[in-house]
N, C-alpha and C positions, 0 to 999 in steps of 0.2 A: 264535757259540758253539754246539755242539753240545749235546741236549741227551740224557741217558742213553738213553730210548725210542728215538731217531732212529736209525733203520736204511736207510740209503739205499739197499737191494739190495730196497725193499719197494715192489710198487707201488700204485697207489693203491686198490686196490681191496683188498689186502690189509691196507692202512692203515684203511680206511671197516669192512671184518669187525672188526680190533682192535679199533675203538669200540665198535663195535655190540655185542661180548661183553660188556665193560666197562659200557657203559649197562646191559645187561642185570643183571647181578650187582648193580649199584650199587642198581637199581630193589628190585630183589627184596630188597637187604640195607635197604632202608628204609621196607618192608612189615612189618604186626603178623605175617602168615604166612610169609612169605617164599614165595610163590608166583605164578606167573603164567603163562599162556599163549603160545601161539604165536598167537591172535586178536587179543589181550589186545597184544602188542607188536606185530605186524604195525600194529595201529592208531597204536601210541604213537611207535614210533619215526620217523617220519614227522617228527612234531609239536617233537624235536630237531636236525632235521637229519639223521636216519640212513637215512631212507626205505628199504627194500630188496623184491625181490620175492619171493614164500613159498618159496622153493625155497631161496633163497639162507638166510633165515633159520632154515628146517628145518635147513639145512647147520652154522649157526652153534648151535644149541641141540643139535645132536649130538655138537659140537666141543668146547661146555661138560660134555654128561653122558660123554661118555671121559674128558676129565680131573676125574673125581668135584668137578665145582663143581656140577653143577645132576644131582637125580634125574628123568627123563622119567618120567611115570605111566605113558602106554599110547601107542599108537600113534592113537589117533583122530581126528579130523579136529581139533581144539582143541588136542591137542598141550598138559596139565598138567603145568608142571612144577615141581619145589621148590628152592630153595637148599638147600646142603650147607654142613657147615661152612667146609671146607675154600675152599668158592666166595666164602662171607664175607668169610675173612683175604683173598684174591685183590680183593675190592671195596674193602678199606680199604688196599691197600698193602702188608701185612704180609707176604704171599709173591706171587712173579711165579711167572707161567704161559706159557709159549711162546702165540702166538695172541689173549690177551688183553694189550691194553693197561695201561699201570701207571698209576694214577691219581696226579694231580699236586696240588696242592696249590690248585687254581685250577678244578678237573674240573669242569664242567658240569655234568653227570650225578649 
């Protein structure tokens, strides 16, 4: 049985980015601030299984502040950034976003 997320024209590495967003938001939506780094998950995602190298997750926190889910602060090497609302309802399910996975009922993350 298939299940809604499942996109068979996706390959794995675009499947591994979709978590990766998804970790991200989930993390941030279950911070007092809602914020966190590009240092700050470079280290952590690792530690779920999402490991990635800085370039790739540069790529991925850019991907989130285009679609108004996460605000980047500045460009400096630490890379601060904030959950948006809108990136919130995207972590609980409430609305889908092309690129981010939809969180299921069993999410890890």
């Amino acid at each position: 049985m298939d299940t809604p997320n499942r996109n068979p024209s996706l390959t794995i590495e675009e499947v591994k980015a979709r978590h990766r967003r998804l970790a991200i938001l989930r993390t941030l939506a279950g911070t007092t601030d809602g914020m966190g780094s590009l240092t700050i998950f470079r280290s952590w995602l690792p530690e779920v299984g999402l490991a990635v190298a800085t370039d790739e997750l540069r790529a991925d926190i850019r991907m989130l502040a285009s679609a108004g889910l996460v605000v980047l602060k500045d460009d400096h090497d630490a890379w601060p950034f904030t959950l948006t609302q809108r990136g919130e309802e995207v972590a609980q399910g409430l609305i889908t976003v092309d690129g981010v996975e939809k969180p299921t009922p069993d999410c890890p993350y």
